[in-house]
LUMMAR-349985 format. One line per field, with one value per atom (N, C-alpha, C): atom name; residue number from 0; x, y, z; chain; residue in three letters. Coordinates in pm, 1 decimal. Layout:
! residues N
lolo <- c(CA|...)
zake <- c(NUM|...)
X <- c(X|...)
Y <- c(Y|...)
Z <- c(Z|...)
marpa <- c(A|...)
volo <- c(Ala|...)
END
This chain:
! residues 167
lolo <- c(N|CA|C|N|CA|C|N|CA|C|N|CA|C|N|CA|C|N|CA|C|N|CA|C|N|CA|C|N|CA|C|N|CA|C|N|CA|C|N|CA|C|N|CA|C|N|CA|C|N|CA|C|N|CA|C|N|CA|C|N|CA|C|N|CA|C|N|CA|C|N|CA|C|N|CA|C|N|CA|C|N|CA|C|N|CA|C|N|CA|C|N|CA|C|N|CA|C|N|CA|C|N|CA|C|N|CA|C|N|CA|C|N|CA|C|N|CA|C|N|CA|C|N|CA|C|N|CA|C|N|CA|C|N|CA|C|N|CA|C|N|CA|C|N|CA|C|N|CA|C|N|CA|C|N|CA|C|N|CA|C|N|CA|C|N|CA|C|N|CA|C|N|CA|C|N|CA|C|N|CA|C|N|CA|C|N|CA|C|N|CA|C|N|CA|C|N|CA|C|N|CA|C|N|CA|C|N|CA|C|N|CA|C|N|CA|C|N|CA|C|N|CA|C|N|CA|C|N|CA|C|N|CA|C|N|CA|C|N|CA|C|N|CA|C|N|CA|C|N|CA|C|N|CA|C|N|CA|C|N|CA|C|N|CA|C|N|CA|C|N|CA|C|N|CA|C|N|CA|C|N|CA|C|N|CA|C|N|CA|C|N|CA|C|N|CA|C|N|CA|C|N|CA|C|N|CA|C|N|CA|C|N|CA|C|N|CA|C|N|CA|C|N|CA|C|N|CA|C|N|CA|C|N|CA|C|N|CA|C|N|CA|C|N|CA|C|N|CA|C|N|CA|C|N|CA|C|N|CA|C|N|CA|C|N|CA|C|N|CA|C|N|CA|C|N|CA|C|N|CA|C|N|CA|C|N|CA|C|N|CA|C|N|CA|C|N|CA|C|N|CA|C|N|CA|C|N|CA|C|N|CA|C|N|CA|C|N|CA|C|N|CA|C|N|CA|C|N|CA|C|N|CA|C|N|CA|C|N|CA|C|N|CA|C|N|CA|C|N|CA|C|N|CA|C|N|CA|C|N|CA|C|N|CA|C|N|CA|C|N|CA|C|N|CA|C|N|CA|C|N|CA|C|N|CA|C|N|CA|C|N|CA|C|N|CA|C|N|CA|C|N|CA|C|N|CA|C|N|CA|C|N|CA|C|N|CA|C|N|CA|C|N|CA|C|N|CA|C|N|CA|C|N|CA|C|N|CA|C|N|CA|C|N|CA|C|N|CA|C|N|CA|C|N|CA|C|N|CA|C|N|CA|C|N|CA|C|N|CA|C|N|CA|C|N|CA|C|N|CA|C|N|CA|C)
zake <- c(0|0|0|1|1|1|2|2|2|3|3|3|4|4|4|5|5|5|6|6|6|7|7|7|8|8|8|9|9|9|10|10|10|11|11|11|12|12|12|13|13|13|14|14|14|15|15|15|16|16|16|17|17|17|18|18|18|19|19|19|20|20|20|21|21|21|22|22|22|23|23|23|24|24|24|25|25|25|26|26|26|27|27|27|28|28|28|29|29|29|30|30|30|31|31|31|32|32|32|33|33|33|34|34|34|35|35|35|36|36|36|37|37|37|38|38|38|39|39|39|40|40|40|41|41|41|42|42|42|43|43|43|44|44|44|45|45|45|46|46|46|47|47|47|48|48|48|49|49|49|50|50|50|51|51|51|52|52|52|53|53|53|54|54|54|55|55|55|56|56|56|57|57|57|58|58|58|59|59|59|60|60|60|61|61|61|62|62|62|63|63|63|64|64|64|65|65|65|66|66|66|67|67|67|68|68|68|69|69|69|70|70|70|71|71|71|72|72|72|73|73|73|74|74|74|75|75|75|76|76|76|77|77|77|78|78|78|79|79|79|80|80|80|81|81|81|82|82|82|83|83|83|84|84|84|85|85|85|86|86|86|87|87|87|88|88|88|89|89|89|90|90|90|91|91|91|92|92|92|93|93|93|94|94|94|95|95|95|96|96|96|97|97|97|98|98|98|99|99|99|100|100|100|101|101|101|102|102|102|103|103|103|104|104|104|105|105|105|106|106|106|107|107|107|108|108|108|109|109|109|110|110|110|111|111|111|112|112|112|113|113|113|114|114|114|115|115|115|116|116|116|117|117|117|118|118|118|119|119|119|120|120|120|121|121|121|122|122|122|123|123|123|124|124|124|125|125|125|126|126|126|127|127|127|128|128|128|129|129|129|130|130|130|131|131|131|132|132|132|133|133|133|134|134|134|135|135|135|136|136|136|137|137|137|138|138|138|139|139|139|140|140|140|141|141|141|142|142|142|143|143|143|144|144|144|145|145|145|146|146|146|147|147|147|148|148|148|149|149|149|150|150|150|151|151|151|152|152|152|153|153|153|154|154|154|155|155|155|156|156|156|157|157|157|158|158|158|159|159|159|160|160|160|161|161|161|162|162|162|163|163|163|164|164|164|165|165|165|166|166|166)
X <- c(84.3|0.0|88.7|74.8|148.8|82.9|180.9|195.2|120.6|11.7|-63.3|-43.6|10.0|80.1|-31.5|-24.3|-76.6|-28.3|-79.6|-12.5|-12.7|-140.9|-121.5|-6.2|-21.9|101.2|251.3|230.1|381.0|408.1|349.5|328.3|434.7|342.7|359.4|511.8|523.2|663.9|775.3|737.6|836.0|885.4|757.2|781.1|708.8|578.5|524.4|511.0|429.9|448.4|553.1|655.6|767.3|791.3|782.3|831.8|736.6|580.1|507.7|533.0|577.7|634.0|743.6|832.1|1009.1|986.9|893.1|873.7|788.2|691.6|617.5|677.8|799.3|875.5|978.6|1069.9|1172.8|1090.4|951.1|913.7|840.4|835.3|797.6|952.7|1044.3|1184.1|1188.4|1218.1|1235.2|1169.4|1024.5|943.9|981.7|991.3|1032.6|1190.8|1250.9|1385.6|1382.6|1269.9|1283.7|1180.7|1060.2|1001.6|1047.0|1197.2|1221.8|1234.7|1287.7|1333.5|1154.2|1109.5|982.4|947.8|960.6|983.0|852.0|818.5|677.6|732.3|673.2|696.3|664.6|658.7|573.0|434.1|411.4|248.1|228.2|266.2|178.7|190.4|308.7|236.5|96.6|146.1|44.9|-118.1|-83.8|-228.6|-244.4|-162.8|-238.9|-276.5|-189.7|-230.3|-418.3|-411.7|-563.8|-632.5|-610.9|-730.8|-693.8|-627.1|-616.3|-726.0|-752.3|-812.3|-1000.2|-975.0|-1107.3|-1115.4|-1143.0|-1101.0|-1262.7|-1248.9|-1436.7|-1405.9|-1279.9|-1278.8|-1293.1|-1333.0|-1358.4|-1183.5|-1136.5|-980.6|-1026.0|-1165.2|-1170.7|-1140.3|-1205.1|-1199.5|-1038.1|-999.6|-852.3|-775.0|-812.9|-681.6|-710.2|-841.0|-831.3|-750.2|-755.1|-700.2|-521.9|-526.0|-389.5|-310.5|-453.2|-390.8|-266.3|-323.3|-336.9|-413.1|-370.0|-508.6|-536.2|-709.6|-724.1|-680.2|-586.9|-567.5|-414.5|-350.9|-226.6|-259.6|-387.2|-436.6|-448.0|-496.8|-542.9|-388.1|-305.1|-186.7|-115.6|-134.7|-64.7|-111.5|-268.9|-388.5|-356.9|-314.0|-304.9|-205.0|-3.2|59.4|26.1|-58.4|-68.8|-167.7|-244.4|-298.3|-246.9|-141.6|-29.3|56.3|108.6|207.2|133.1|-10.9|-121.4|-186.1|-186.6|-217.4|-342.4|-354.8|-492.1|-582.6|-713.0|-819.6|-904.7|-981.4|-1086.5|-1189.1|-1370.0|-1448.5|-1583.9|-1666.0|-1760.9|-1782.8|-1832.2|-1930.5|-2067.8|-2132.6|-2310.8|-2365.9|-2319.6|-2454.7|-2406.1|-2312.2|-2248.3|-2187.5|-2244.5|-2228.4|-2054.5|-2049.5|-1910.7|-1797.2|-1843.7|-1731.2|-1650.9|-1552.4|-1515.4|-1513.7|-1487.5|-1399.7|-1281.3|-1169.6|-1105.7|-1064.9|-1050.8|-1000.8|-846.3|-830.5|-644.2|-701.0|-587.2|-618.6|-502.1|-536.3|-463.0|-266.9|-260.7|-115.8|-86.5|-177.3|-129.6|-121.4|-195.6|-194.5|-68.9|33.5|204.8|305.3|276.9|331.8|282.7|120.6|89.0|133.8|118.7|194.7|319.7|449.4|564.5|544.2|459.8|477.5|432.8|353.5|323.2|361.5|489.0|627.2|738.1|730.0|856.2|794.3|629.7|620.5|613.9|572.5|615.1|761.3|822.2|982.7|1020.8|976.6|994.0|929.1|804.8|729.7|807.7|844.0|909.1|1019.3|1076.0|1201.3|1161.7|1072.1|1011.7|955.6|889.3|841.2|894.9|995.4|1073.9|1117.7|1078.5|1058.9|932.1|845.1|740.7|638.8|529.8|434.3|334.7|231.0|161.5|8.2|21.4|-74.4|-16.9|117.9|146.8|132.8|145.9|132.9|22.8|-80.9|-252.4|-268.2|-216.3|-225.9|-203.6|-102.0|-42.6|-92.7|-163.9|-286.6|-369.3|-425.2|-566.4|-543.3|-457.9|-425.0|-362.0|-281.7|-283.7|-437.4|-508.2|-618.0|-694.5|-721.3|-748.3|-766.6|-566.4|-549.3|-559.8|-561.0|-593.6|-789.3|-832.6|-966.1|-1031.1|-942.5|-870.5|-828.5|-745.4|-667.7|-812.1|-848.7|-908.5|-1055.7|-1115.5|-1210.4|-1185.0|-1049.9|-1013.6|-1002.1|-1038.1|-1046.8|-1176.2|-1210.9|-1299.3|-1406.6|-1527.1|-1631.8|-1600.3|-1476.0|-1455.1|-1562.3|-1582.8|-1686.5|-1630.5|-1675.5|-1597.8|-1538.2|-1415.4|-1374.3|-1481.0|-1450.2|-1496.8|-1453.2|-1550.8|-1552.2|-1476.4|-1565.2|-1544.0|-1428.2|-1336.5|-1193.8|-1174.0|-1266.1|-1293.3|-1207.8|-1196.5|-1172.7|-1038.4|-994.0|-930.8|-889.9|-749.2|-739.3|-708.6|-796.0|-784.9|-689.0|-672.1|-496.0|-582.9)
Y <- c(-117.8|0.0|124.1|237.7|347.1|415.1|498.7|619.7|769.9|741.4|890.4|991.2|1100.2|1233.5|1295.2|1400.9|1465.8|1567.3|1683.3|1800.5|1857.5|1763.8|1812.9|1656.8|1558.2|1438.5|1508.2|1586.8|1627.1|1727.0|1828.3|1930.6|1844.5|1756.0|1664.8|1613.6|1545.3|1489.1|1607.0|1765.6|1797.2|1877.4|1785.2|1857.4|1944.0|1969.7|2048.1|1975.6|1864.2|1810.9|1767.9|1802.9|1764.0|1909.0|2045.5|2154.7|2192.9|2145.7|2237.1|2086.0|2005.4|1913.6|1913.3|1994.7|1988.4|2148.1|2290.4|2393.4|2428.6|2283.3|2320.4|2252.3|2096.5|2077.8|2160.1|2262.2|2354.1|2421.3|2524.4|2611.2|2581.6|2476.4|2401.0|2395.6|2326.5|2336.3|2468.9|2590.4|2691.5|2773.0|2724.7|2782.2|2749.4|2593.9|2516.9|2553.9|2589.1|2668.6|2782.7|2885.2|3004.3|3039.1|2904.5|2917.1|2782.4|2715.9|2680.4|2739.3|2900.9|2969.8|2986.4|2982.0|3057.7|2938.7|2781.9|2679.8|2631.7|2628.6|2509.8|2479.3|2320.7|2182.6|2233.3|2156.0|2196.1|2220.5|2050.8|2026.4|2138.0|2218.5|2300.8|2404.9|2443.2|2627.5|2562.6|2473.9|2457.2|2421.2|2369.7|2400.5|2491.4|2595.3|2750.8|2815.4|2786.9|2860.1|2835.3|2693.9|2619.8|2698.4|2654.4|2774.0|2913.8|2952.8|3117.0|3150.2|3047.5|3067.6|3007.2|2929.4|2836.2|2852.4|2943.4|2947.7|2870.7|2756.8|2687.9|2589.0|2511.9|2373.5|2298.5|2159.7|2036.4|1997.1|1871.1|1844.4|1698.1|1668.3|1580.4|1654.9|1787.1|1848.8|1913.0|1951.9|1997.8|1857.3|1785.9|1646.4|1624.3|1653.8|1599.8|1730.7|1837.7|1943.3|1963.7|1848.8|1875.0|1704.5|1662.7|1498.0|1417.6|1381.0|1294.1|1271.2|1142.2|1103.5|1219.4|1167.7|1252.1|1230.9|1096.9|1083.5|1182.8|1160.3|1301.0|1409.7|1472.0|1588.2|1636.2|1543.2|1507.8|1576.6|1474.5|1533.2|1673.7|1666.8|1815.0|1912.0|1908.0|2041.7|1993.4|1905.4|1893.1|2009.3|1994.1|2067.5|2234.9|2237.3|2404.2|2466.1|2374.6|2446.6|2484.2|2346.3|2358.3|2489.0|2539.7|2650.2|2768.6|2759.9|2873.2|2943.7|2862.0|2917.2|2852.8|2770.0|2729.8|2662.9|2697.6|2651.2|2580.2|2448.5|2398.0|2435.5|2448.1|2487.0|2384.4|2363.6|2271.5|2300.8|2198.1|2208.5|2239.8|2331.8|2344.2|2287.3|2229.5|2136.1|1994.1|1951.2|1806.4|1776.0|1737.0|1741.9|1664.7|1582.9|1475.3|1540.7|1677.4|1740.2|1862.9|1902.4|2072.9|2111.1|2211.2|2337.1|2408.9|2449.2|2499.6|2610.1|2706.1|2895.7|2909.3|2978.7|3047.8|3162.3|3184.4|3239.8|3381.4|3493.5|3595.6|3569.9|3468.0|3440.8|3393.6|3366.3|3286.4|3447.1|3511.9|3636.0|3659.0|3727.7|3751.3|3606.9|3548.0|3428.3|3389.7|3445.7|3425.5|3511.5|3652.4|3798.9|3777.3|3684.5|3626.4|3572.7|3442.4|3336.4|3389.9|3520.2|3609.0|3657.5|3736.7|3832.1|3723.7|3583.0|3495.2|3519.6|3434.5|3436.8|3519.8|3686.8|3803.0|3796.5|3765.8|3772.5|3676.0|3506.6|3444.3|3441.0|3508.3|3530.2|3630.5|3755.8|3892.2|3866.2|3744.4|3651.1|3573.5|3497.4|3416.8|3488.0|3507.1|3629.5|3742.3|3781.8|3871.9|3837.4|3979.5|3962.3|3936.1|3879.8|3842.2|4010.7|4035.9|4136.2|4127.6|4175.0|4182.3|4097.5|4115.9|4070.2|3900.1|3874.2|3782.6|3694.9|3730.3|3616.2|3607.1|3721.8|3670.2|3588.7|3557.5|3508.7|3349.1|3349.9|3202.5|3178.4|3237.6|3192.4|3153.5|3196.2|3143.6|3033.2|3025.5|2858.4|2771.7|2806.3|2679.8|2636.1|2754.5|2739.6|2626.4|2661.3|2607.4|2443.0|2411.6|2306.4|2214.6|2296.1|2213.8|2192.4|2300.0|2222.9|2097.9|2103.0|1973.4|1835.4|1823.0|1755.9|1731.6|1789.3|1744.3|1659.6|1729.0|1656.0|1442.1|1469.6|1326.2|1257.2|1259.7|1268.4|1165.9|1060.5|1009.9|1118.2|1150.8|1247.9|1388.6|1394.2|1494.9|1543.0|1731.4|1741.3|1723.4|1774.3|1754.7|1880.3|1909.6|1999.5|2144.8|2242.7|2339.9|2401.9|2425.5|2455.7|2577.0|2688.2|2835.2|2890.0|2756.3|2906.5|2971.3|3049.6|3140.9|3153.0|2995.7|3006.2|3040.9|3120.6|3153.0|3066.4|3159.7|3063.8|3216.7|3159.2|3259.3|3303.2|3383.9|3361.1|3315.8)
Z <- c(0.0|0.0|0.0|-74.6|-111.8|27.6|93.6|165.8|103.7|125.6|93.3|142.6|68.7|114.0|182.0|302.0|380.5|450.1|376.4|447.6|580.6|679.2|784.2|869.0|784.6|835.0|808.5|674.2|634.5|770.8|802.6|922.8|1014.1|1092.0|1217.0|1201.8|1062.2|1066.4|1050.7|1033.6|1049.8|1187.2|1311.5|1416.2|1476.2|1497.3|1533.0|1709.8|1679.6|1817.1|1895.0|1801.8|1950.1|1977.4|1911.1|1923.7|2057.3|2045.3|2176.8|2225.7|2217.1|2345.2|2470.7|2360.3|2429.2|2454.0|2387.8|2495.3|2570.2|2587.2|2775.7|2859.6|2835.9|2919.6|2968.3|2836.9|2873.3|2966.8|2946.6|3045.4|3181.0|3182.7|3322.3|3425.8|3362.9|3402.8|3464.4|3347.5|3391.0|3521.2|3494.8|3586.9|3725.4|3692.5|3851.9|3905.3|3825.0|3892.8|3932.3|3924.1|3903.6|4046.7|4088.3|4152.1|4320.5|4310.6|4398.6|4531.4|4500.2|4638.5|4690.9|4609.5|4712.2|4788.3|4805.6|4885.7|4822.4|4660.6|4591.2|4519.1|4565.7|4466.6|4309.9|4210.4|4119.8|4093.6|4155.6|4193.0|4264.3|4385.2|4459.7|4412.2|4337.3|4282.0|4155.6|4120.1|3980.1|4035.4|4184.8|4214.3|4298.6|4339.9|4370.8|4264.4|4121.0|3998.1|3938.2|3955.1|3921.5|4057.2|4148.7|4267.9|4229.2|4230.7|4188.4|4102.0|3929.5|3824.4|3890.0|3962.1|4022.5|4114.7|4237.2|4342.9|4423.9|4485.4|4517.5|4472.6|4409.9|4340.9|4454.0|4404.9|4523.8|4483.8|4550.3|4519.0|4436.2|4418.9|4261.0|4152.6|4160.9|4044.6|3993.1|4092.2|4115.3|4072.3|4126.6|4079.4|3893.5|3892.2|3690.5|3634.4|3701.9|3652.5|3615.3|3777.1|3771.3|3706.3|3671.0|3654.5|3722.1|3882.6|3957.2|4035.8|4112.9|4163.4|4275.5|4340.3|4428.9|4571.6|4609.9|4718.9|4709.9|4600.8|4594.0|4600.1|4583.6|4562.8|4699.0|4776.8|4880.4|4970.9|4994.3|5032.4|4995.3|4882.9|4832.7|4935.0|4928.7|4987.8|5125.5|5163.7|5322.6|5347.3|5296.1|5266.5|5272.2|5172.1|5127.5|5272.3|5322.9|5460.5|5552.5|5580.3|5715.5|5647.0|5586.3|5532.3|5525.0|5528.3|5547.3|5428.7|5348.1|5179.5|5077.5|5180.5|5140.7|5257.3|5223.5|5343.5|5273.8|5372.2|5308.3|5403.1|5314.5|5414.5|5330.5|5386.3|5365.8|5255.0|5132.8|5035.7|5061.3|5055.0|5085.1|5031.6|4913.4|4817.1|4848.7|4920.6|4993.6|5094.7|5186.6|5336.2|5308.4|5225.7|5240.0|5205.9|5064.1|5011.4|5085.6|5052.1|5096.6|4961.7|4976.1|4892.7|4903.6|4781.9|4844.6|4808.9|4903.4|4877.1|4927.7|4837.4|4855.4|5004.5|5111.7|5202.2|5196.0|5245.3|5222.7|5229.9|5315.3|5297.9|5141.3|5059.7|4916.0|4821.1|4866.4|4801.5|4731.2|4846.0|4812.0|4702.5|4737.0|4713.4|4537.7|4505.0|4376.0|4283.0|4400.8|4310.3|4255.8|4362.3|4279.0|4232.4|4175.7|4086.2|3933.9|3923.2|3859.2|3750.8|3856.7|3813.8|3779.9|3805.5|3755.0|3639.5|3577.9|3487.8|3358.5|3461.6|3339.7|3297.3|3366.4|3318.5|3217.1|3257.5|3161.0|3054.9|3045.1|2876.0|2830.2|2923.3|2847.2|2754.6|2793.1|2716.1|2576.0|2635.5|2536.4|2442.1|2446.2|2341.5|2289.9|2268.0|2265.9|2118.8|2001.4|1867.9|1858.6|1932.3|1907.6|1868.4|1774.9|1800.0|1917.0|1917.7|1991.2|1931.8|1785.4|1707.9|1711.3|1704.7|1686.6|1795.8|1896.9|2009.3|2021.4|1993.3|1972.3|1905.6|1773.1|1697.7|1738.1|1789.7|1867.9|1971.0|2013.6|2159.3|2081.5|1960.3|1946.8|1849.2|1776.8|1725.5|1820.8|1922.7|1997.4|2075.3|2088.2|2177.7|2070.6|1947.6|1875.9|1818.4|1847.4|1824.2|1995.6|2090.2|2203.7|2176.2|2136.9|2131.9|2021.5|1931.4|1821.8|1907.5|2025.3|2112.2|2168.1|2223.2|2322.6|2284.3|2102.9|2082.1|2052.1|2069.8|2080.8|2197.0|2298.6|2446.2|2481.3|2510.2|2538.0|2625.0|2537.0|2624.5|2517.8|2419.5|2389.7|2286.0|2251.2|2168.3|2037.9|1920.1|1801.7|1803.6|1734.9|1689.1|1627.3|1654.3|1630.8|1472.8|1361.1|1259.4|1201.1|1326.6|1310.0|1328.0|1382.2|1386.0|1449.1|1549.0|1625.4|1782.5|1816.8|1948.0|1995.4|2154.3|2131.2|2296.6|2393.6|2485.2|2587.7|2716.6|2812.1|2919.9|2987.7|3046.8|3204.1)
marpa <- c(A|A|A|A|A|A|A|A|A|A|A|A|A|A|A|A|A|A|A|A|A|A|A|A|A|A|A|A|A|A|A|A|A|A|A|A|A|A|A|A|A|A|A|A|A|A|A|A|A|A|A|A|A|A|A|A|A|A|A|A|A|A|A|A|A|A|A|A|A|A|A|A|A|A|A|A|A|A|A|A|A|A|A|A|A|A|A|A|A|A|A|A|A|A|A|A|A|A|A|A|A|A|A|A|A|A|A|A|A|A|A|A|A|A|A|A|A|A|A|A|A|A|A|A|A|A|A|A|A|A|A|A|A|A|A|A|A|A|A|A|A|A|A|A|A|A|A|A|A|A|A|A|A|A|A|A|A|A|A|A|A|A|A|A|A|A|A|A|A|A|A|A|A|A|A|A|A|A|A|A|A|A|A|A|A|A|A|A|A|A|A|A|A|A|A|A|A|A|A|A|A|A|A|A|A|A|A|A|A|A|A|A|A|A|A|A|A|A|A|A|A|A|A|A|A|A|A|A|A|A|A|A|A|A|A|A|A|A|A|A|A|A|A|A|A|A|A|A|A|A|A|A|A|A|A|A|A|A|A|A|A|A|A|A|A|A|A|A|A|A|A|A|A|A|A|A|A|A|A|A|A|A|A|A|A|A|A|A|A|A|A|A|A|A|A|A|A|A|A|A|A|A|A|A|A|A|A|A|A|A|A|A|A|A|A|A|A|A|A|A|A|A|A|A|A|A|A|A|A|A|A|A|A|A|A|A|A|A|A|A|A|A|A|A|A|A|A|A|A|A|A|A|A|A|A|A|A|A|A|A|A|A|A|A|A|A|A|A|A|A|A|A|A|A|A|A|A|A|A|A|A|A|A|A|A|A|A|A|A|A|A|A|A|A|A|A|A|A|A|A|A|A|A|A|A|A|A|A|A|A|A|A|A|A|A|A|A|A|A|A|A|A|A|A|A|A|A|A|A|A|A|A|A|A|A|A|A|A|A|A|A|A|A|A|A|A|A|A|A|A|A|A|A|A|A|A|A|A|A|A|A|A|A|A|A|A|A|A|A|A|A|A|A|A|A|A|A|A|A|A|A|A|A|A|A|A|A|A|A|A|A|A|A|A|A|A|A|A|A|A|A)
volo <- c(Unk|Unk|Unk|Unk|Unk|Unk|Unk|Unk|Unk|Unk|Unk|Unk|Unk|Unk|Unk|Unk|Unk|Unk|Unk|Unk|Unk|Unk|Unk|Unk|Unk|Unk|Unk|Unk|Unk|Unk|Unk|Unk|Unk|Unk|Unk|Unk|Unk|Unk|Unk|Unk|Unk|Unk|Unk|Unk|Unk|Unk|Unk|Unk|Unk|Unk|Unk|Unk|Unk|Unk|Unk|Unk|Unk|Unk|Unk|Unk|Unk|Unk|Unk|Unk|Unk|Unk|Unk|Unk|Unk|Unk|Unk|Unk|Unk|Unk|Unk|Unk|Unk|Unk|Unk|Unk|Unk|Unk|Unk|Unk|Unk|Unk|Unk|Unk|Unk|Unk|Unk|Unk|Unk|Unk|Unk|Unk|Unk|Unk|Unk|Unk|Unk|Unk|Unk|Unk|Unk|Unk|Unk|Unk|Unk|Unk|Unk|Unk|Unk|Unk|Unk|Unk|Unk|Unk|Unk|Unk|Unk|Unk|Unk|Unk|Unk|Unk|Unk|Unk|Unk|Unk|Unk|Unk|Unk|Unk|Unk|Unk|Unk|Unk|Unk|Unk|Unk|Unk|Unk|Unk|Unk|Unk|Unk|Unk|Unk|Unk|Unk|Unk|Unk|Unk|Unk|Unk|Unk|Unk|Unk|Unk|Unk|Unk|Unk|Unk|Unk|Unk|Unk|Unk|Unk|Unk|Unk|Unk|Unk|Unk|Unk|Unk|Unk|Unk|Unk|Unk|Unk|Unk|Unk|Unk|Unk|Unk|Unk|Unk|Unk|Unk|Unk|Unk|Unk|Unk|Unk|Unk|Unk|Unk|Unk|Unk|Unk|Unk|Unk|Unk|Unk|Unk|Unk|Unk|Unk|Unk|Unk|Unk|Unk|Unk|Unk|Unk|Unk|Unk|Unk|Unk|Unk|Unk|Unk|Unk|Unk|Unk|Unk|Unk|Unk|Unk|Unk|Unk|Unk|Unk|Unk|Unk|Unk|Unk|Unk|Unk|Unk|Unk|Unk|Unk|Unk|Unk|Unk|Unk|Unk|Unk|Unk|Unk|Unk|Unk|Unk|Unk|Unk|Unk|Unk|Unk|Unk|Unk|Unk|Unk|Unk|Unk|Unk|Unk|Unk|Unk|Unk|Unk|Unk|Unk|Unk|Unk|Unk|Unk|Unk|Unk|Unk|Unk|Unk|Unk|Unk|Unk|Unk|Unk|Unk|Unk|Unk|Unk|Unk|Unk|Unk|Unk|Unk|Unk|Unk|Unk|Unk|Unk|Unk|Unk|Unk|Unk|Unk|Unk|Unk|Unk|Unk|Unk|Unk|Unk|Unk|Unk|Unk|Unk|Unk|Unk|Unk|Unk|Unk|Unk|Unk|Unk|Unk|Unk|Unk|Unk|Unk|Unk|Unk|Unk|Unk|Unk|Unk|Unk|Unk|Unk|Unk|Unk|Unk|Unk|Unk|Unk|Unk|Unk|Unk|Unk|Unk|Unk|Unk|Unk|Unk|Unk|Unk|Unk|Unk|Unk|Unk|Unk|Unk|Unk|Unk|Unk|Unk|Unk|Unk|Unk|Unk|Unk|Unk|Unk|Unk|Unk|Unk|Unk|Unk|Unk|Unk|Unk|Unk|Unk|Unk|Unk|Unk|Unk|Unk|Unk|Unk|Unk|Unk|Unk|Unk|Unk|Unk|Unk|Unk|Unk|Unk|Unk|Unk|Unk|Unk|Unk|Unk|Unk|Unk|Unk|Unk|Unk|Unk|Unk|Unk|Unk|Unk|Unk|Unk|Unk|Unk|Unk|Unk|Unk|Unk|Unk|Unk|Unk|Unk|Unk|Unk|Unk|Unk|Unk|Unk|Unk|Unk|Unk|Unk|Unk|Unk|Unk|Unk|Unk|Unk|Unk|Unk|Unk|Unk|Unk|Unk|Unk|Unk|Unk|Unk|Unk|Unk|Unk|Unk|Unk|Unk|Unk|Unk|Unk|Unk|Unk|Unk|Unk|Unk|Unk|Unk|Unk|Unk|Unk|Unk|Unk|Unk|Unk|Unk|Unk|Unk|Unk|Unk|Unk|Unk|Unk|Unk|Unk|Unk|Unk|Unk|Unk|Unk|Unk|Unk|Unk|Unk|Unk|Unk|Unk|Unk)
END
């Protein structure tokens, strides 16, 4: 059977997915070096970042977010309470669940994780326009909503083009 040419296969083989592969691992690295002194794991700034954006998540919802389980989730949020940066307080619509809120000590601590990251985009992006990195938010947003309609539960891909990705 002959190899049928494909311009979005030709795309792939020349790298697209290893390029946003090998630079959300480089900027995770970076991030996590840049955010050791402030004394968070990875997992725990990345889930003050998810409560920061969700602040009321249950830690089921927080663990798919952060993809692991919820008994790690579980531990992590134990962590972030004892250090004073996160609180759990009852669920009202489930006597069994909590919720959880960033507490004024996470405040300072998010404002740096913030300013690492203005610094490391101010880099990254650098040459970049202003039109242009719009431009590259809303096709990756794009192709993650592509990704994801492959996702068991996922919807189909979106026609319009339109979508874009929120900070």
């Amino acid at each position: 059977m002959l190899h049928k040419f494909s311009p979005q296969l030709h795309a792939v083989d020349r790298g697209i997915g290893f390029l946003i592969g090998d630079s959300s691992r480089m900027l995770r690295r970076i991030f996590n070096e840049r955010i050791t002194p402030l004394g968070l794991t990875q997992a725990q700034w990345r889930a003050l970042v998810h409560l920061s954006r969700n602040e009321g998540l249950n830690q089921v919802s927080l663990s798919e977010l952060l993809e692991v389980q919820p008994i790690t989730v579980a531990r992590l949020i134990d962590k972030l309470v004892a250090a004073g940066l996160v609180e759990r307080r009852p669920d009202p619509n489930d006597r069994r669940a909590q919720r959880l809120f960033l507490t004024d000590q996470a405040t300072p601590v998010l404002d740096r994780i913030w300013g690492i990251a203005a610094e490391i985009y101010d880099t990254v992006f650098a040459g970049f326009t202003p039109s242009e990195i719009e431009a590259l938010a809303g096709l990756l947003g794009r192709l993650r909503g592509n990704v994801a309609s492959l996702l068991p539960g996922g919807a189909p891909p979106s026609r319009s083009g339109g979508r874009t990705v929120g900070k």
